[in-house]
N, CA, C, O and CB atoms as a CASP TS submission, in Angstrom:
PFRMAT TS
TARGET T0000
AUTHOR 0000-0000-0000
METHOD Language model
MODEL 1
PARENT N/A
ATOM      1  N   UNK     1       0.848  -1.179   0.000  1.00  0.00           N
ATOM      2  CA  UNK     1       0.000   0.000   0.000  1.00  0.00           C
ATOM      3  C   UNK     1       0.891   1.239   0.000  1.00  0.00           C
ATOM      4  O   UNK     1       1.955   1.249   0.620  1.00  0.00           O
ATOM      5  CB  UNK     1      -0.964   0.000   1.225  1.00  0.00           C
ATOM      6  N   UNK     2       0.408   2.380  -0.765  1.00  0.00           N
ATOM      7  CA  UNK     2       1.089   3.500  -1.024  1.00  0.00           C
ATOM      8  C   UNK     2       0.890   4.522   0.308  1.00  0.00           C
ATOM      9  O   UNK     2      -0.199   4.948   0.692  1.00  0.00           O
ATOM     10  CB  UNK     2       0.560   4.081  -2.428  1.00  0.00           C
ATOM     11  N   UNK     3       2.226   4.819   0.933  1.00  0.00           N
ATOM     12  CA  UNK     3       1.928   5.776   2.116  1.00  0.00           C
ATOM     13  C   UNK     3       3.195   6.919   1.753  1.00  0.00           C
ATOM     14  O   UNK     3       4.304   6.783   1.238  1.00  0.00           O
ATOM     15  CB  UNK     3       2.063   4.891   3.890  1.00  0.00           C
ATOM     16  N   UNK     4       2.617   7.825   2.168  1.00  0.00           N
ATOM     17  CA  UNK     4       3.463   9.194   1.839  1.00  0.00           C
ATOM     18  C   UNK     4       4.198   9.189   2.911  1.00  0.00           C
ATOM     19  O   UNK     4       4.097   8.769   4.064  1.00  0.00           O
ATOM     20  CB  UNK     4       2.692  10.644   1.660  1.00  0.00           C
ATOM     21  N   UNK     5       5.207   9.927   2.076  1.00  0.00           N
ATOM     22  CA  UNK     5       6.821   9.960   2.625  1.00  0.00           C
ATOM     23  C   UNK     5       7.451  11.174   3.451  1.00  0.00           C
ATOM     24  O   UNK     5       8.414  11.159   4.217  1.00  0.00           O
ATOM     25  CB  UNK     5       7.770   9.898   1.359  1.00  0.00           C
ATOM     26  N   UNK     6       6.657  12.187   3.083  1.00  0.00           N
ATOM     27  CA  UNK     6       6.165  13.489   3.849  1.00  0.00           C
ATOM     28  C   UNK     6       5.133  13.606   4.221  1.00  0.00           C
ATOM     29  O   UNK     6       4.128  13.007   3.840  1.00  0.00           O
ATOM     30  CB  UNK     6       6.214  14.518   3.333  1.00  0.00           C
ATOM     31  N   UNK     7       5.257  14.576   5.202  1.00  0.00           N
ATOM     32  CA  UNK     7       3.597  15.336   5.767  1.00  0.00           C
ATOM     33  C   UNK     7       3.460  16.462   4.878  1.00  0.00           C
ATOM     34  O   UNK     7       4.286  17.374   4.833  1.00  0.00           O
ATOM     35  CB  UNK     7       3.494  16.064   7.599  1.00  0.00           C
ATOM     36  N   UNK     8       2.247  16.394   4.052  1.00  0.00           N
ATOM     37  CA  UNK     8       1.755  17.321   3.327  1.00  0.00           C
ATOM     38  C   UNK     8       1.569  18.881   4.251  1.00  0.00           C
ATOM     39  O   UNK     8       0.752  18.945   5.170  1.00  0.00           O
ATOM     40  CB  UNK     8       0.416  16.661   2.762  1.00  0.00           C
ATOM     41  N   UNK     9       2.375  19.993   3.889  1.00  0.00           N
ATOM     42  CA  UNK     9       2.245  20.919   4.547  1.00  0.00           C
ATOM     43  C   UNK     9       1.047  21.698   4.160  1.00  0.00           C
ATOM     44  O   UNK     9       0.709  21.819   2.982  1.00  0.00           O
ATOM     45  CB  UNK     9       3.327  21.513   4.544  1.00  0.00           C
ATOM     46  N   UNK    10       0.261  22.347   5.377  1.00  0.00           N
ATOM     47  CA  UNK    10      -0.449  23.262   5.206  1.00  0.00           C
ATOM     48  C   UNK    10      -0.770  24.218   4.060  1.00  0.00           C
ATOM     49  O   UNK    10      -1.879  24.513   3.617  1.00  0.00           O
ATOM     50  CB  UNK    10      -0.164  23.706   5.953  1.00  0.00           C
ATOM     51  N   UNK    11       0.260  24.578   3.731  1.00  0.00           N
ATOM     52  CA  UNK    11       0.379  25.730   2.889  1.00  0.00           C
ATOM     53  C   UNK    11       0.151  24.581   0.993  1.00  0.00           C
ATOM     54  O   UNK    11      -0.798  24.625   0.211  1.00  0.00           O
ATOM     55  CB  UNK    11       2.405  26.762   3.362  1.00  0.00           C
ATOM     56  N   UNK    12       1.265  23.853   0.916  1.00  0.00           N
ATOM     57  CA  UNK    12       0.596  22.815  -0.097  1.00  0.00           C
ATOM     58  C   UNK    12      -0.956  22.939  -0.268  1.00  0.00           C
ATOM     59  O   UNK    12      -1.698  23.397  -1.137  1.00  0.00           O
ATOM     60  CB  UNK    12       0.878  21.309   0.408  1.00  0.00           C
ATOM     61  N   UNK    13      -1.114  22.342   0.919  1.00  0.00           N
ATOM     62  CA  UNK    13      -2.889  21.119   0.944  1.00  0.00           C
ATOM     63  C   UNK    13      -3.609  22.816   0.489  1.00  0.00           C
ATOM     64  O   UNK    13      -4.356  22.812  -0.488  1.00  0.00           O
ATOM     65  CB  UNK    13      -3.807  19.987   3.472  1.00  0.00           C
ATOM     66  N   UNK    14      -3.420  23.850   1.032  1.00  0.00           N
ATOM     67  CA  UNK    14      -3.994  24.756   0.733  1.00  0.00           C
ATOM     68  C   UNK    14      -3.705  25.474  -0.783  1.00  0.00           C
ATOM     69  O   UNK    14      -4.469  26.304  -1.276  1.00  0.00           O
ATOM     70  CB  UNK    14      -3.801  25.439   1.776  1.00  0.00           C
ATOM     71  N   UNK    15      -2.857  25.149  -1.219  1.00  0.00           N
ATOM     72  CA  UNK    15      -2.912  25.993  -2.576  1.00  0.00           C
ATOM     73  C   UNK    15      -3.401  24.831  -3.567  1.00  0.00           C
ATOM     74  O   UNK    15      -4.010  25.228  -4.560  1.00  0.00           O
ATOM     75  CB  UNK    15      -1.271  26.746  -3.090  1.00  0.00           C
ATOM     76  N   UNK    16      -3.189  23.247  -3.411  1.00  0.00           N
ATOM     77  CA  UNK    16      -3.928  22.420  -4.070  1.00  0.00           C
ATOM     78  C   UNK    16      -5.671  22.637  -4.358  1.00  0.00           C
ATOM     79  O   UNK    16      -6.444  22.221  -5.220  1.00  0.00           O
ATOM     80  CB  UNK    16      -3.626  21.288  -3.355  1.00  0.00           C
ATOM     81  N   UNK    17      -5.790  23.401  -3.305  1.00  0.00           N
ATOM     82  CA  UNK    17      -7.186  23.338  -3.102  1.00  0.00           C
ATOM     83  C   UNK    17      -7.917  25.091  -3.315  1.00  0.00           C
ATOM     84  O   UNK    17      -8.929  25.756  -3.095  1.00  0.00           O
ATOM     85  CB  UNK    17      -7.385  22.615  -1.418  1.00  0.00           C
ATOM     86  N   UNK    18      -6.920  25.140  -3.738  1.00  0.00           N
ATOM     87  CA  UNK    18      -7.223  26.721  -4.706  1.00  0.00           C
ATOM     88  C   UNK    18      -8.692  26.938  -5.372  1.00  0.00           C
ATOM     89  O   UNK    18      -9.541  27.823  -5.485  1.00  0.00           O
ATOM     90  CB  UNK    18      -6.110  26.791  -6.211  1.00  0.00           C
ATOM     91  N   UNK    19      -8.450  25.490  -5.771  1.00  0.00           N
ATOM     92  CA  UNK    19      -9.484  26.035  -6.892  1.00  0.00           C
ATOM     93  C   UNK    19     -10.817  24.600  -6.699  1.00  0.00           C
ATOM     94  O   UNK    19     -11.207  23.858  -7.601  1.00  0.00           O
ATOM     95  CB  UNK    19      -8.474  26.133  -8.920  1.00  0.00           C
ATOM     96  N   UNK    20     -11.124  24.597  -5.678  1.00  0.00           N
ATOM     97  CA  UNK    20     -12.229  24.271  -5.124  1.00  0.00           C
ATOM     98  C   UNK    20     -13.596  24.901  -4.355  1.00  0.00           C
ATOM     99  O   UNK    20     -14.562  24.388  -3.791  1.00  0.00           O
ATOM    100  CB  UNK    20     -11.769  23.691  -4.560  1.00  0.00           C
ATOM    101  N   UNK    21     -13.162  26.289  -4.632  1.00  0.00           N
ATOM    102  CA  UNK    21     -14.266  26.888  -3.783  1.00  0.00           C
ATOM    103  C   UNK    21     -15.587  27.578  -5.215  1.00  0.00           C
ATOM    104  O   UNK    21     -15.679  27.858  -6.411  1.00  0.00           O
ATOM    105  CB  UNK    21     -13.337  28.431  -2.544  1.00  0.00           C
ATOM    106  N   UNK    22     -15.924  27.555  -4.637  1.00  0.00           N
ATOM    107  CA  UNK    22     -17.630  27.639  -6.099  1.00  0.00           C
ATOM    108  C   UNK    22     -17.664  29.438  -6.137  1.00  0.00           C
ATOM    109  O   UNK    22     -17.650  30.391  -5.358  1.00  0.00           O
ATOM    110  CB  UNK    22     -20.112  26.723  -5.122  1.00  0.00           C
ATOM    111  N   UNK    23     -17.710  29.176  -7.432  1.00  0.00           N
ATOM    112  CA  UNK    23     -17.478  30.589  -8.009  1.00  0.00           C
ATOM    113  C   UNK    23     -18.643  31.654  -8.111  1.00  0.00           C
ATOM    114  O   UNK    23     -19.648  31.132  -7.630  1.00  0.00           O
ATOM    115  CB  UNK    23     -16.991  30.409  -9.385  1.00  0.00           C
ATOM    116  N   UNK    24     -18.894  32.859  -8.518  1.00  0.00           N
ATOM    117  CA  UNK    24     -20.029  33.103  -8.671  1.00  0.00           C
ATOM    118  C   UNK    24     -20.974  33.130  -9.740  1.00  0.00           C
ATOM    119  O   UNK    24     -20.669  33.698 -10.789  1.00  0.00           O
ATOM    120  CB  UNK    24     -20.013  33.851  -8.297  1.00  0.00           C
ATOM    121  N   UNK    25     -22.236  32.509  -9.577  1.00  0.00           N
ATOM    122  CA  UNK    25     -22.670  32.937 -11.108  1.00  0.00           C
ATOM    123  C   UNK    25     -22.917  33.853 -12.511  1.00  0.00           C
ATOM    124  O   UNK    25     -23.261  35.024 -12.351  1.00  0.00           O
ATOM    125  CB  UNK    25     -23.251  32.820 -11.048  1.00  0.00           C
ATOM    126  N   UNK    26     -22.810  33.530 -13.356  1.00  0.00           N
ATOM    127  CA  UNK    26     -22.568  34.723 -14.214  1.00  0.00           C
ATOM    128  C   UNK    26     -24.021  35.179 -14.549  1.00  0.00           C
ATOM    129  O   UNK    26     -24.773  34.237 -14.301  1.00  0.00           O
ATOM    130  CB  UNK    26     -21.638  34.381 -15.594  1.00  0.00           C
ATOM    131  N   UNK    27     -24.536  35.992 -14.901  1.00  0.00           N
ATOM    132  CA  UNK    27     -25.245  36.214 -15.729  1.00  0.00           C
ATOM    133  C   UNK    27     -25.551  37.581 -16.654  1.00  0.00           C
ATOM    134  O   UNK    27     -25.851  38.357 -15.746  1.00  0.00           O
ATOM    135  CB  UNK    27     -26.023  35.835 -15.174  1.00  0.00           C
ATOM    136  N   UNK    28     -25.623  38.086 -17.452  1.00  0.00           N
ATOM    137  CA  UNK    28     -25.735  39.161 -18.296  1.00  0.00           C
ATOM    138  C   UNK    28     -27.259  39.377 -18.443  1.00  0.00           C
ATOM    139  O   UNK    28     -28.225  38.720 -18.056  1.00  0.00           O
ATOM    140  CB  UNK    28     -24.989  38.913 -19.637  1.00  0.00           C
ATOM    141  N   UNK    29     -27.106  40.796 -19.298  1.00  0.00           N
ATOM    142  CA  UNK    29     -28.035  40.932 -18.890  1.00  0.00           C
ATOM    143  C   UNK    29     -28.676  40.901 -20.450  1.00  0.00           C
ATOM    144  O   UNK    29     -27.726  41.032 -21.223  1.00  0.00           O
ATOM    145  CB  UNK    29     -28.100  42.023 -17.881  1.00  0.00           C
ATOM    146  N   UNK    30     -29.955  40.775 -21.199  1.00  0.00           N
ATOM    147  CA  UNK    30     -30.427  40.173 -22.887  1.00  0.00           C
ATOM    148  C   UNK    30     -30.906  41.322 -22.916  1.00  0.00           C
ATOM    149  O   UNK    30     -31.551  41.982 -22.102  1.00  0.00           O
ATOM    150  CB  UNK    30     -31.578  38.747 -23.346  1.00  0.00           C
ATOM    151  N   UNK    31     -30.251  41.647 -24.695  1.00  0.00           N
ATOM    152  CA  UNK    31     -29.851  42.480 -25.088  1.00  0.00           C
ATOM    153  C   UNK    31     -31.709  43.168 -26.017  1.00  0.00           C
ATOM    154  O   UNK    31     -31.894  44.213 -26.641  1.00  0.00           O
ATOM    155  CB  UNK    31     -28.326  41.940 -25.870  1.00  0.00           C
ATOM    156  N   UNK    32     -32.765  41.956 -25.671  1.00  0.00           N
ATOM    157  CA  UNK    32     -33.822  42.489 -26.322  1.00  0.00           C
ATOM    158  C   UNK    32     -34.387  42.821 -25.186  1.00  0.00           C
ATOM    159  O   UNK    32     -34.915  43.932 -25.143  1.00  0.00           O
ATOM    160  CB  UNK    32     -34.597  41.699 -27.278  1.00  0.00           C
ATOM    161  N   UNK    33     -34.420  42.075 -24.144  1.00  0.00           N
ATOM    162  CA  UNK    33     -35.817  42.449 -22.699  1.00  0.00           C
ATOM    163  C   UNK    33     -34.975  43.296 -21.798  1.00  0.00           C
ATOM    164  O   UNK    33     -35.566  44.174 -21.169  1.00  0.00           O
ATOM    165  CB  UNK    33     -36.549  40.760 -21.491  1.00  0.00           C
ATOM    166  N   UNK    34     -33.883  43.187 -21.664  1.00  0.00           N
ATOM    167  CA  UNK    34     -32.922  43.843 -20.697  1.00  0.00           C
ATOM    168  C   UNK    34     -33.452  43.131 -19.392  1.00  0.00           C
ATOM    169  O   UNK    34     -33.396  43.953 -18.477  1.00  0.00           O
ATOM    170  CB  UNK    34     -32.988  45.630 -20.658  1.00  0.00           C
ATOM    171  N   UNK    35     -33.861  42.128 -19.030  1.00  0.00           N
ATOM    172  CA  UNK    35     -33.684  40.906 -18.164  1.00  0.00           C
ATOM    173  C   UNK    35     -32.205  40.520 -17.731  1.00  0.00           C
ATOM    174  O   UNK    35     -31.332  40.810 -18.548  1.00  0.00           O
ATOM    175  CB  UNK    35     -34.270  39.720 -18.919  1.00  0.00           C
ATOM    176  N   UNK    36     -31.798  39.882 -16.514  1.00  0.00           N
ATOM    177  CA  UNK    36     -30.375  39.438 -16.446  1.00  0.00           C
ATOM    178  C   UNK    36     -31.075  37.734 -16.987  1.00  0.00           C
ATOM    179  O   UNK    36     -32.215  37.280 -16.885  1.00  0.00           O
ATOM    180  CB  UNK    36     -29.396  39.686 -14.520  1.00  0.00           C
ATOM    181  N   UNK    37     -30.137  37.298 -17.414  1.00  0.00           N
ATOM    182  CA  UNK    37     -30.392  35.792 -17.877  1.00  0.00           C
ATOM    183  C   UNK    37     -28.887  34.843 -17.742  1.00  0.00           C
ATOM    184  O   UNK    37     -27.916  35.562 -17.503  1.00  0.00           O
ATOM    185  CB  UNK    37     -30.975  35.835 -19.674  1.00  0.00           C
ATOM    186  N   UNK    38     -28.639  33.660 -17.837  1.00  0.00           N
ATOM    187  CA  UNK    38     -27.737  32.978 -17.285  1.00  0.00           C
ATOM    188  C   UNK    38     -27.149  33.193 -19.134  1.00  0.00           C
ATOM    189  O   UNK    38     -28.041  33.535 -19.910  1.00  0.00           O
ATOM    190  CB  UNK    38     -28.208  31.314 -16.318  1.00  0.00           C
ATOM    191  N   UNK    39     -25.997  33.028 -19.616  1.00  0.00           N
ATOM    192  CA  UNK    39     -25.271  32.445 -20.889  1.00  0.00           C
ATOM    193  C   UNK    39     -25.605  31.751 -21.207  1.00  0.00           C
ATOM    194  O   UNK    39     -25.878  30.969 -20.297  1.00  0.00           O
ATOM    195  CB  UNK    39     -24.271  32.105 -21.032  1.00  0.00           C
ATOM    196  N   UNK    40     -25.879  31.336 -22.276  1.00  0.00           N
ATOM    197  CA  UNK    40     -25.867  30.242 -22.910  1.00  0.00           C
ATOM    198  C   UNK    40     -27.273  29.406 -22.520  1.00  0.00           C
ATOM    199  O   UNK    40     -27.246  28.176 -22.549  1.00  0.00           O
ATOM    200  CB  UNK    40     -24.543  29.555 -22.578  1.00  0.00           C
ATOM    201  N   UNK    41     -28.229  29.963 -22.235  1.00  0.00           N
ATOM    202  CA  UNK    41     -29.661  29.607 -21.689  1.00  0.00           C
ATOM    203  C   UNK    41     -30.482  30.345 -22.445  1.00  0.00           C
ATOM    204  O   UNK    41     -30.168  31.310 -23.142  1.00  0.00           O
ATOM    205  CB  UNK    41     -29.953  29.898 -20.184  1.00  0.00           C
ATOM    206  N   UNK    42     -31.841  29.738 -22.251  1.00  0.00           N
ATOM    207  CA  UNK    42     -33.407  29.985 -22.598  1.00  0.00           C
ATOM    208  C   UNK    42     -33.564  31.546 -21.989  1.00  0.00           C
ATOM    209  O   UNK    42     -32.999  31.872 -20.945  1.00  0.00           O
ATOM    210  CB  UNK    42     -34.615  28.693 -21.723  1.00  0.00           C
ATOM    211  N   UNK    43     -34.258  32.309 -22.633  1.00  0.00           N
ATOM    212  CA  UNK    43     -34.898  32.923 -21.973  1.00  0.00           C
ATOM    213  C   UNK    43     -36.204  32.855 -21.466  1.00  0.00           C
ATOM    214  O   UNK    43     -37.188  33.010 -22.189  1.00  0.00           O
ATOM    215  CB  UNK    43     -34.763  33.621 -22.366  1.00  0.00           C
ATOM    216  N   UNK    44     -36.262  32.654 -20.377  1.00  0.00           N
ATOM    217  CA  UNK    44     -38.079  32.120 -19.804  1.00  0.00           C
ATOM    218  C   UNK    44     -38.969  33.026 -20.100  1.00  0.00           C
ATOM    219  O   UNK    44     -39.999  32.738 -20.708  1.00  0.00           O
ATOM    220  CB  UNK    44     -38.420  31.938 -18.083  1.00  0.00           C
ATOM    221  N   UNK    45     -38.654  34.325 -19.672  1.00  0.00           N
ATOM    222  CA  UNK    45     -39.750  35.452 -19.796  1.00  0.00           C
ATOM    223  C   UNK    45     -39.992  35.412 -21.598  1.00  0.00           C
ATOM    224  O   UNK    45     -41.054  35.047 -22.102  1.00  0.00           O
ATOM    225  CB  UNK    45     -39.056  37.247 -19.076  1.00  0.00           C
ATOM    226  N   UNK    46     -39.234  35.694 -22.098  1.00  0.00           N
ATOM    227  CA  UNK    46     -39.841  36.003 -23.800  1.00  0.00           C
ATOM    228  C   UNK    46     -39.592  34.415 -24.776  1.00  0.00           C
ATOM    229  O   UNK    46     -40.117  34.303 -25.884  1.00  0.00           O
ATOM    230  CB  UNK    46     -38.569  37.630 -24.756  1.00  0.00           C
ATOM    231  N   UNK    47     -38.851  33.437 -24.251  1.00  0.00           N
ATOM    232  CA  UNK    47     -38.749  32.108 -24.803  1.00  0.00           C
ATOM    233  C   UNK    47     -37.903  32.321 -26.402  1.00  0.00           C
ATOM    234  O   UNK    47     -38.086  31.753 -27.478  1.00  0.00           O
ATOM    235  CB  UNK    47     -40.454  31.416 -24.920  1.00  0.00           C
ATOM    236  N   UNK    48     -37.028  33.286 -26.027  1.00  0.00           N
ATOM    237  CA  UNK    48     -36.053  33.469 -27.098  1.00  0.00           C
ATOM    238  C   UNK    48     -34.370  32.317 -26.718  1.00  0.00           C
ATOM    239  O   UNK    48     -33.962  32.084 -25.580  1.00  0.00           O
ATOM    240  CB  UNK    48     -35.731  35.462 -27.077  1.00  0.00           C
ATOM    241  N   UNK    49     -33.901  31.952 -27.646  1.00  0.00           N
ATOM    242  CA  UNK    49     -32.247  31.935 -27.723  1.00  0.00           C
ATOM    243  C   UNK    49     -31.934  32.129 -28.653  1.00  0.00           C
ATOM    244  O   UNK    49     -32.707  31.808 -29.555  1.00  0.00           O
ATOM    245  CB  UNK    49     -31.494  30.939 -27.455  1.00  0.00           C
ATOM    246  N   UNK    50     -30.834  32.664 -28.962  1.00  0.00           N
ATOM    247  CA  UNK    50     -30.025  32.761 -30.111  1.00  0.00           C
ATOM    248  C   UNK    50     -30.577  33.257 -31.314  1.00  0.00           C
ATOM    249  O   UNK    50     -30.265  32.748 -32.391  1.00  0.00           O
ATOM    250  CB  UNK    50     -29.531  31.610 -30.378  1.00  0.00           C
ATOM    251  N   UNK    51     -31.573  34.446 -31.213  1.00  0.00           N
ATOM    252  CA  UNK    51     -32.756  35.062 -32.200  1.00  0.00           C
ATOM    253  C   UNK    51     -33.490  33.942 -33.083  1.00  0.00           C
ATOM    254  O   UNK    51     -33.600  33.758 -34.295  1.00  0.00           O
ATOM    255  CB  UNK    51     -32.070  36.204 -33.318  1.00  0.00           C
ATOM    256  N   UNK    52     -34.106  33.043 -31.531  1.00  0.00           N
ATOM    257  CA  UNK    52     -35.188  32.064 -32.367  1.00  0.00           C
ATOM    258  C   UNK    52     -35.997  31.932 -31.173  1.00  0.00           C
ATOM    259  O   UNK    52     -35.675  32.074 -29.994  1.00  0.00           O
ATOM    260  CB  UNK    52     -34.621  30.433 -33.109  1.00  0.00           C
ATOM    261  N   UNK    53     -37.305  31.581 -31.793  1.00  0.00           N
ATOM    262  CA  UNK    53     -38.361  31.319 -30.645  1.00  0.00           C
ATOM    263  C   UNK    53     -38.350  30.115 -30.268  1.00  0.00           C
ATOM    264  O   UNK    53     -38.710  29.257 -31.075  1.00  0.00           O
ATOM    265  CB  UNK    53     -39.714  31.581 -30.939  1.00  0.00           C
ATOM    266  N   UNK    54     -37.989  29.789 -29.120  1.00  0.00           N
ATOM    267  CA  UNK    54     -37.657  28.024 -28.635  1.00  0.00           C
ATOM    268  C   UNK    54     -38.788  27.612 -28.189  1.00  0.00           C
ATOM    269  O   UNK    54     -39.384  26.717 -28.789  1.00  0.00           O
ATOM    270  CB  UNK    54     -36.515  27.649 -27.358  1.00  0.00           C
ATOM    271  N   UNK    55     -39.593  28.512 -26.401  1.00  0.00           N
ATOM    272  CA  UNK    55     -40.554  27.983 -26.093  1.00  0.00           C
ATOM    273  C   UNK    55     -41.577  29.504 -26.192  1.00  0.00           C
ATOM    274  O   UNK    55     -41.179  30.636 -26.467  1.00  0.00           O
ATOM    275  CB  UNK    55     -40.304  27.098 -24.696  1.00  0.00           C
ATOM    276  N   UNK    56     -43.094  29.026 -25.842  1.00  0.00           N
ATOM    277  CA  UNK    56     -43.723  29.973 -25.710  1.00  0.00           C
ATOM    278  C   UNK    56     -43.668  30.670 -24.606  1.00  0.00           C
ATOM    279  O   UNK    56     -43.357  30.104 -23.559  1.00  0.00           O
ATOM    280  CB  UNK    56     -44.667  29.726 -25.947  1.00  0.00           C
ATOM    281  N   UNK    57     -44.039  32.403 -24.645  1.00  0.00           N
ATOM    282  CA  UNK    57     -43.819  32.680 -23.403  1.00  0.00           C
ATOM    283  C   UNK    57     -44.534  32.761 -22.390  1.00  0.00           C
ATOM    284  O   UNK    57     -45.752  32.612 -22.479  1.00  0.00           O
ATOM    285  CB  UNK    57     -43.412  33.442 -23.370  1.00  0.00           C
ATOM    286  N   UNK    58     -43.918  33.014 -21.218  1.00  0.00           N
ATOM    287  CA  UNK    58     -45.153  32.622 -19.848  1.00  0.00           C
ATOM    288  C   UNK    58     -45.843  33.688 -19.868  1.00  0.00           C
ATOM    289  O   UNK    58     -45.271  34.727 -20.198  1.00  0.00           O
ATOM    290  CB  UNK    58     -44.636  32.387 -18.134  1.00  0.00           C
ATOM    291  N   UNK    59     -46.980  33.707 -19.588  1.00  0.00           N
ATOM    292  CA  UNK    59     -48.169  34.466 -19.264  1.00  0.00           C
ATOM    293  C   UNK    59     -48.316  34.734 -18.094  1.00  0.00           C
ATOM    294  O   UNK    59     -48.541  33.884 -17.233  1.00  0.00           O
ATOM    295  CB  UNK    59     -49.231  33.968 -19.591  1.00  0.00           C
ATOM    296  N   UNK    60     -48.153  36.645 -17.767  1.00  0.00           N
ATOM    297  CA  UNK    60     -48.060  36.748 -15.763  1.00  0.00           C
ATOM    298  C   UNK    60     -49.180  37.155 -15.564  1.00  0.00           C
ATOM    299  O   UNK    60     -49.564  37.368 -14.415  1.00  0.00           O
ATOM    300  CB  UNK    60     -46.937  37.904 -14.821  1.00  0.00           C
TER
END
């Protein structure tokens, strides 16, 4: 069985782990409703992507 040969120092275990903490979400804001909306997603309110009508829109 594989056992380490050093004690992993603090400062290591911590920069390994840099890049484990959850980032924030992006979102912009669409450039027809001026809504913020996620990238690369549906728009729910008007049921646009990519200047096409995907779904219908919701009714408030």
């Amino acid at each position: 069985m594989a056992v380490p040969k050093r004690k992993t120092s603090p400062s290591k275990r911590n920069m390994r782990r840099g890049h484990d903490a959850i980032g924030t979400t992006a979102y912009i804001e669409d450039k027809d409703t001026g809504e913020l909306r996620r990238p690369h997603h549906v728009d729910l309110k008007s049921g646009m992507y990519r200047g096409k009508q995907i779904l219908t829109p919701k009714e408030d």
